[in-house]
Structure formats: C-alpha cells, structure tokens
C-alpha positions as CSV (number, residue, x, y, z in Angstrom):
1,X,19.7,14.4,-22.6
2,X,17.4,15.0,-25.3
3,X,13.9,15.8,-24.1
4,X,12.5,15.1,-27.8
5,X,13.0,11.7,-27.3
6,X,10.8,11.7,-24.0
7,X,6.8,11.6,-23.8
8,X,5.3,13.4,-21.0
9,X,3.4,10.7,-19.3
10,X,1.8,12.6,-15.7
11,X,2.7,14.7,-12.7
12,X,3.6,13.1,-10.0
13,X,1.6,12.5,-6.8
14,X,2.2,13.5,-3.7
15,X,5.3,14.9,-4.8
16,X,7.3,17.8,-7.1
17,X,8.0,17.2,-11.1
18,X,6.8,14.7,-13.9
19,X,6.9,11.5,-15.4
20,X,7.9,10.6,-18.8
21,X,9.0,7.7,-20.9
22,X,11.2,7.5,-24.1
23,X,9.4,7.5,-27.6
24,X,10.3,3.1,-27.8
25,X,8.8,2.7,-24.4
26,X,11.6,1.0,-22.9
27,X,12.8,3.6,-19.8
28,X,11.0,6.4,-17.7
29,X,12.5,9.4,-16.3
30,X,11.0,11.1,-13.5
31,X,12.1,14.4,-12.0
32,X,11.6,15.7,-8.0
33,X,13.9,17.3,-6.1
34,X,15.6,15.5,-2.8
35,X,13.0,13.0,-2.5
36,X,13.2,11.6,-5.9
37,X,17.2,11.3,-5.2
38,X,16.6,9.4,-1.9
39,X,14.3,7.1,-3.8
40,X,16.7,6.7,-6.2
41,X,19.2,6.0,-4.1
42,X,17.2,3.2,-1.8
43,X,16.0,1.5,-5.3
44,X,19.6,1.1,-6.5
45,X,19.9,-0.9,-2.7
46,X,17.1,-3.0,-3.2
47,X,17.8,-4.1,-6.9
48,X,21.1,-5.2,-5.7
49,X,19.5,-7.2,-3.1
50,X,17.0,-9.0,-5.6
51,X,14.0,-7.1,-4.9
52,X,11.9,-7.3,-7.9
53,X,12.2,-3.7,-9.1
54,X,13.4,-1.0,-12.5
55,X,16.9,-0.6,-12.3
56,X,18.4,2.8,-12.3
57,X,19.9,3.9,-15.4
58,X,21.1,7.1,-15.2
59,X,20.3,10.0,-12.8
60,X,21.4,13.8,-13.0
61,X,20.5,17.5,-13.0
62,X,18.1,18.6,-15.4
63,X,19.3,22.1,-17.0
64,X,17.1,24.5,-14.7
65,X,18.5,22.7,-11.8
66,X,16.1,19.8,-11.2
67,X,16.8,15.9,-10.2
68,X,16.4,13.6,-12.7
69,X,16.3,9.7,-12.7
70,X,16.2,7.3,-15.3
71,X,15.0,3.5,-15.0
72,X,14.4,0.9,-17.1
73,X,10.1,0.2,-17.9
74,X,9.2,-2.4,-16.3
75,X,5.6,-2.4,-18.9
76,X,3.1,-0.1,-18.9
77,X,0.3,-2.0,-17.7
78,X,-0.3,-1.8,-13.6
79,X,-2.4,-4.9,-12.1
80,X,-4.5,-2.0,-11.2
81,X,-4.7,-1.2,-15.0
82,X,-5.5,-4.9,-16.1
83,X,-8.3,-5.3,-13.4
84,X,-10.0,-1.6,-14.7
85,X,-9.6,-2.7,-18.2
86,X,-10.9,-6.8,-17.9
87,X,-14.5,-6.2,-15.8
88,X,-16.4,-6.3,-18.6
89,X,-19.2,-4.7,-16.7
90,X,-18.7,-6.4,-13.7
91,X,-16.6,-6.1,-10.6
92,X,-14.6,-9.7,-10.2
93,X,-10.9,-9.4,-10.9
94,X,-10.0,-12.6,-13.0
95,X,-8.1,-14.9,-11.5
96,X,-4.6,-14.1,-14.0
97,X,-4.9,-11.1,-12.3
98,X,-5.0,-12.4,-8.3
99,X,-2.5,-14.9,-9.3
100,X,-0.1,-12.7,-10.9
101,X,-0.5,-10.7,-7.7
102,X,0.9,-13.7,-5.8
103,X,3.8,-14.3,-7.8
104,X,5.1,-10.9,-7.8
105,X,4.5,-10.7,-3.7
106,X,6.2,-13.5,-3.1
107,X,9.2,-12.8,-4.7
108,X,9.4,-9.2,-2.9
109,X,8.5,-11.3,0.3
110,X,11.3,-13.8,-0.4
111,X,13.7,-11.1,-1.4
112,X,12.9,-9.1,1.9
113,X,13.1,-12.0,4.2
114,X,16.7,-12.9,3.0
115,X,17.6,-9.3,3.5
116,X,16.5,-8.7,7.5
117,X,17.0,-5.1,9.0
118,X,18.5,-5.4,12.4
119,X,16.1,-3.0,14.6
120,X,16.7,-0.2,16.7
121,X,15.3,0.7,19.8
122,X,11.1,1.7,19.3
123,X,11.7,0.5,15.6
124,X,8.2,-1.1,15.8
125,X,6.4,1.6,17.1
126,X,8.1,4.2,14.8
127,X,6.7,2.3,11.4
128,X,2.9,1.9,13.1
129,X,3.2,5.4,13.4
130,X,4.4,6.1,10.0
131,X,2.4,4.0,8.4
132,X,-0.7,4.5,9.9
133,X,-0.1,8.3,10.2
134,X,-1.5,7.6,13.8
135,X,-0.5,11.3,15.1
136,X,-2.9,12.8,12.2
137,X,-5.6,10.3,13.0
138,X,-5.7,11.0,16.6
139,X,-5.7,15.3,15.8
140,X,-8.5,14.9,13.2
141,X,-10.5,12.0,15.0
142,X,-9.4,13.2,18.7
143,X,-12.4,10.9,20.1
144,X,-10.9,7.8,18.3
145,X,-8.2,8.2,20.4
146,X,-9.1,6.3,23.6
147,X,-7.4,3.8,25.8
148,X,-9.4,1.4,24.0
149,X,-7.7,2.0,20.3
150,X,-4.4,2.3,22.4
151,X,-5.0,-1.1,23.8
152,X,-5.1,-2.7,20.5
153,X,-2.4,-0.8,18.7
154,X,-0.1,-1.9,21.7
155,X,-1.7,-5.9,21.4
156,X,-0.7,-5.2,17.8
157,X,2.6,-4.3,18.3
158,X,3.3,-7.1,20.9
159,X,2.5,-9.5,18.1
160,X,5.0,-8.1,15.8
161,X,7.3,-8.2,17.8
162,X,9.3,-11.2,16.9
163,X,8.7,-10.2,13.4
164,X,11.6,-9.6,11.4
165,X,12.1,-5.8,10.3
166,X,12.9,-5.4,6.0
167,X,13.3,-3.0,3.6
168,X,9.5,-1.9,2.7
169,X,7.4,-0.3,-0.1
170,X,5.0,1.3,2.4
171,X,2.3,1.6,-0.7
172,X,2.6,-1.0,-1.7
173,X,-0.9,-2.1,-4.0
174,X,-1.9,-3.1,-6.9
175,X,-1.5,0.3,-9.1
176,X,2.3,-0.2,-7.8
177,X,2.3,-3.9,-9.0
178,X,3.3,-5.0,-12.6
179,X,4.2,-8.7,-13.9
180,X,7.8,-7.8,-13.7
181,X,8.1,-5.9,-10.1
182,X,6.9,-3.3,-7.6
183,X,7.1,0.3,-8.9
184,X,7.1,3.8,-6.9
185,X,9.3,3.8,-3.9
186,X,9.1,7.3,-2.3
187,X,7.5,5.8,0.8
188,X,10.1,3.4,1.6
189,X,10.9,2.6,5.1
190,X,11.3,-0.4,7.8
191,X,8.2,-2.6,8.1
192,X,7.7,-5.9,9.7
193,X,7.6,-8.9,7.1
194,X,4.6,-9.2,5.2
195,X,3.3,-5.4,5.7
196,X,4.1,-4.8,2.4
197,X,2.8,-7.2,0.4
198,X,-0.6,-9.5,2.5
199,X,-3.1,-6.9,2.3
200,X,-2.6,-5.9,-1.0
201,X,-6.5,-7.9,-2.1
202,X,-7.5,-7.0,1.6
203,X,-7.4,-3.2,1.4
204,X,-9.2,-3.4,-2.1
205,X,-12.2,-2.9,0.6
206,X,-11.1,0.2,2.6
207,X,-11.4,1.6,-1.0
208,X,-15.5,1.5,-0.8
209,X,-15.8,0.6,-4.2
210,X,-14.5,3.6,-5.9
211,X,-11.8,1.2,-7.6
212,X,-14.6,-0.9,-9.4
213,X,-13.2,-4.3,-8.4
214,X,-13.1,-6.8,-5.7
215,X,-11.5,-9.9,-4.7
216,X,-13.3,-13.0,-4.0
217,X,-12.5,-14.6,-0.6
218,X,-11.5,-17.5,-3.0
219,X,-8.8,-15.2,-4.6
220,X,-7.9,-14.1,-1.5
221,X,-7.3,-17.3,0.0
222,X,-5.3,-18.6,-2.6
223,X,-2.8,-15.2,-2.4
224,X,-2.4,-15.4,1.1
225,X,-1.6,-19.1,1.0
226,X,1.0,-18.5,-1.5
227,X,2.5,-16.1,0.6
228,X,2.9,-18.6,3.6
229,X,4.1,-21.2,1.8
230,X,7.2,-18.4,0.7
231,X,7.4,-17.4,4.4
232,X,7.5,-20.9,5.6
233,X,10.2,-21.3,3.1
234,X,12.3,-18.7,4.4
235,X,11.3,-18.4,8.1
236,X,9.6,-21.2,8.9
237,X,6.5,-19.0,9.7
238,X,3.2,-18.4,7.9
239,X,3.4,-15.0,7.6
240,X,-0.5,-14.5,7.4
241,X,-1.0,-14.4,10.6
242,X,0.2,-11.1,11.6
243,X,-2.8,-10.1,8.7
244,X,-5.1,-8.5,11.8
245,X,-2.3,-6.4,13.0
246,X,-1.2,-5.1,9.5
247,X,-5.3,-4.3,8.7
248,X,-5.5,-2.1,11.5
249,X,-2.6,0.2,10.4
250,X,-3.8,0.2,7.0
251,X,-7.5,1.4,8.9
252,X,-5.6,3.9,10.5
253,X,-4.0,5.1,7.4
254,X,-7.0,5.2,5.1
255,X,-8.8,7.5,7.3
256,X,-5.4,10.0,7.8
257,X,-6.0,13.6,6.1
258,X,-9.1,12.7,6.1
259,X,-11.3,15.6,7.7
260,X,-12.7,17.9,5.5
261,X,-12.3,21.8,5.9
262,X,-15.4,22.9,3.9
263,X,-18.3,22.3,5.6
264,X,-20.2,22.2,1.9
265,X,-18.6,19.4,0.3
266,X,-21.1,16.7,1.7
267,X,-18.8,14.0,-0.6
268,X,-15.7,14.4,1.6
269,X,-17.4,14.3,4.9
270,X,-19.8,11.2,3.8
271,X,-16.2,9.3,2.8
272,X,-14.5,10.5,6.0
273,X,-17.5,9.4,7.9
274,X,-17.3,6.1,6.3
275,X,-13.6,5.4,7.1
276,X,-13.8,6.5,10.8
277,X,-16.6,3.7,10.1
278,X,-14.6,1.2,8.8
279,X,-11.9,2.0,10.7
280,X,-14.3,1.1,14.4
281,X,-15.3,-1.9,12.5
282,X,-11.9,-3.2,11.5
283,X,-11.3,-1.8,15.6
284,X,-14.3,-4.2,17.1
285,X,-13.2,-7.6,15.0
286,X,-9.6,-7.0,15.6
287,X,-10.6,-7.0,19.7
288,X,-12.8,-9.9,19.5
289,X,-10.9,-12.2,16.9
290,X,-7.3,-11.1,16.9
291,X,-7.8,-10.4,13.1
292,X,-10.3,-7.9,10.3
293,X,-11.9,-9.8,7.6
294,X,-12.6,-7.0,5.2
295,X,-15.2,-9.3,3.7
296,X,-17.7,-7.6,6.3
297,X,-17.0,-4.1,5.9
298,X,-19.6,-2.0,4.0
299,X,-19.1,-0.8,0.4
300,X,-19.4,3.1,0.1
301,X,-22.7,2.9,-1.5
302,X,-24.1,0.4,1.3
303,X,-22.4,2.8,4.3
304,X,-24.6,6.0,2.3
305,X,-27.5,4.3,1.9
306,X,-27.6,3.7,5.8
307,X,-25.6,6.9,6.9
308,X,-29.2,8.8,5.0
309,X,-31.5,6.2,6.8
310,X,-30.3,7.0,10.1
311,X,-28.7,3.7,11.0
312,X,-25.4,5.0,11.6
313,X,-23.5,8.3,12.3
C-alpha cells in the first residue's frame, strides 16, 4: 500500500494507532492492533445484515507489524460536525440536523430488529454493566451504591426484559452519525432494542453544555416518534418506552472514570460533582415516574453557579 496516497487525519481515541483517508477522499484506513481487527471483523457482519455502515475494503499488516483496515468514507461531515458548524451563535440544532438524526436511527433500528440476538443466560445484566460501567461507578462513587440505586437498576432490568437483544454500537451519538450511516464500532456488543439509537438528542444533556448545542423538546419529540413508528413496524412495540431505563445506564456511564486523582484540578472535581448530580437526579425521576426527562437537568454552568452558592454538594 502506498502511504503517499494517505492523509493523516487523527489518533485514535480510546485506543492504539491513527486515522487517515486517501488524497480523493473516498476510503479511510485506520490502524490498532487486535481490537481494530475485532471491529473489523463485527462491521463486515453487520454490513451484510443491512446495518447502515462503511464497508470494509481491504484489511492487512502494515510493514512494522501493525493491523490495518480499509473502508469506504462514508463523508466527512459528522451530525456532530453540522450542528458545531450551523449555530450561528446560538445553541438550537436546526431541524435538517434532528431529522437527519431520525432517518439514520431508524434504519439502524429497523436493520437491528430484523436481526434479533437470541440471549444467554444474565445477557441483560451483563450489557447494563457494560454499558453503564456500573463496577467503576460503584468503586469511585461507593456511597451511590445503595439498595436504593440497586432497586432501580433491577426495576430497569425487569422492564427490559422482553426486549429483544441486537447487535449494538454501544456509542452510539451524534459525532458517530453521518447522513449515510453509523461510524466507529469498537464498542460493539449486545444491547436491548433501541439502546443504541433513542437517546442519542437525550444525552446531548448529560454533556452540560460543553457541546454548544441542544435539542428542543420539539426536536425531540419528533425523533423519538419516528423511532416508534419503525419499532411498531417491526415489533409491534413503541420502542420509546424503555427511554427511562436506557437514561439511567447512560447516567451511570457518564459519570464512570470519573473521580479525579489530583486534588488541584478544581475543573475535574466540579464536572464529576455535577454528574454524580445528574446522575441522583436522573436516579429520583426515574423512581417516581418510571422515566428521566433530561429537559430538567442542570447545564454545567447552572450546576457551578449553585455548587459556589452553597445550594448543592
């Protein structure tokens, strides 16, 4: 392979090696080690079963020895990239942008409900903790972990448990979402139907801010209504209403690896403070309403302004 025809793009996150794309724009190569292989190998499964994402094109060893995979672009423009680039000084994301958010979920969500995962024994339980890195939590935040939180996980769980189990992203978000598919699938695994994809606007919110953008409870509406109507289509259930459940593990894994070790970085222990916020928030609606409307959790900025006043821990 030629590496003059590739552009260095980034390293990768969370993981070894880089990320490039060929001088006409049309394919990326990435390169990792066993992880980058497994993805690999998982996205070659999914494309065959319709799941909206790159194709692999090639995949090898690099000359000193490292994995390489190549995949076709699908654009180089995120939904997280659009929104950043369209505020115009403010902080709606335009309506294209929501909507375009739909579409691509509810093909995933379509594709994933035609392609059901028979479960194992403790399946369930095995993806909340996964996903909501819940033994991490618990050692960082040991006086979150109470037979109250326990209570709710477990209600959680019981909900899901008719749910169907499917192939999942795991990260899945708007930097992960482009008009053509879903992008970056190291952290695949099993989740229950609709994980992936229903709180993509919702999370937006566990963010505090930092992002610059947020989704009206018009625009949110309107995506999770799309994705019922594709759940009804292939299940015969509105998939929306398992939203509560999948909002707690995402509070759960938002405030994973969390804890700061340096006592004099005040910025990492006013953001962990705020998601162990968040996270007893999203705790207290889920008890009392079966469901977390994210619409009522603090910004960053609004959570400071109170954690200096006194008015919280």
């Amino acid at each position: 392979m030629n590496e003059n025809n590739w552009r260095f793009v980034k390293k990768r996150t969370a993981a070894d090696g880089a990320v490039y794309v060929s001088a006409d724009g049309t394919r990326y190569r990435r390169t990792g080690g066993a992880e980058l292989q497994a993805e690999a190998q998982f996205q070659r499964r999914i494309a065959d079963l319709d799941y909206p994402v790159p194709h692999v094109l090639e995949e090898g060893v690099t000359d000193d020895g490292h994995y390489y995979v190549v995949e076709e672009s699908l654009g180089d423009q995120t939904l997280h990239d659009w929104a950043v680039a369209s505020l115009n000084g403010g902080r709606a994301l335009h309506d294209d942008i929501t909507d375009t958010a739909a579409q691509v979920a509810a093909r995933l969500l379509r594709a994933q409900a035609a392609h059901r995962v028979q479960p194992a024994r403790g399946s369930l339980r095995q993806w909340l903790e996964g996903a909501g890195f819940t033994r991490n939590v618990f050692q960082e935040n040991p006086d979150l972990d109470t037979t109250r939180t326990r209570a709710a996980l477990d209600h959680a769980l019981d909900r899901l448990v008719t749910v169907p189990l499917v192939r999942g992203h795991l990260d899945y978000g708007l930097p992960n979402v482009l008009p053509a598919g879903v992008i970056d699938w190291q952290h695949h695994g099993l989740v229950p139907l609709g994980y992936d994809v229903l709180p993509a606007l919702e999370i937006i919110a566990f963010k505090g801010g930092s992002k610059g953008y947020t989704a009206s409870p018009g625009q949110r509406h309107r995506y999770l209504a799309a994705l019922d109507d594709a759940s009804l289509n292939t299940t015969g259930q509105p998939v929306s209403q398992n939203l509560g459940a999948y909002l707690l593990a995402k509070a759960l894994f938002f405030l994973a690896l969390m804890r700061p070790t340096d006592p004099s970085r005040t910025d990492k222990h006013l953001k962990w403070q705020y998601r162990r916020h968040l996270f007893t928030k999203g705790l207290e609606q889920y008890e009392h309403t079966g469901t977390v409307d994210t619409a009522l959790l603090p910004a960053l900025e609004e959570f400071a302004a109170g954690h200096s006043a006194g008015d919280h821990p």
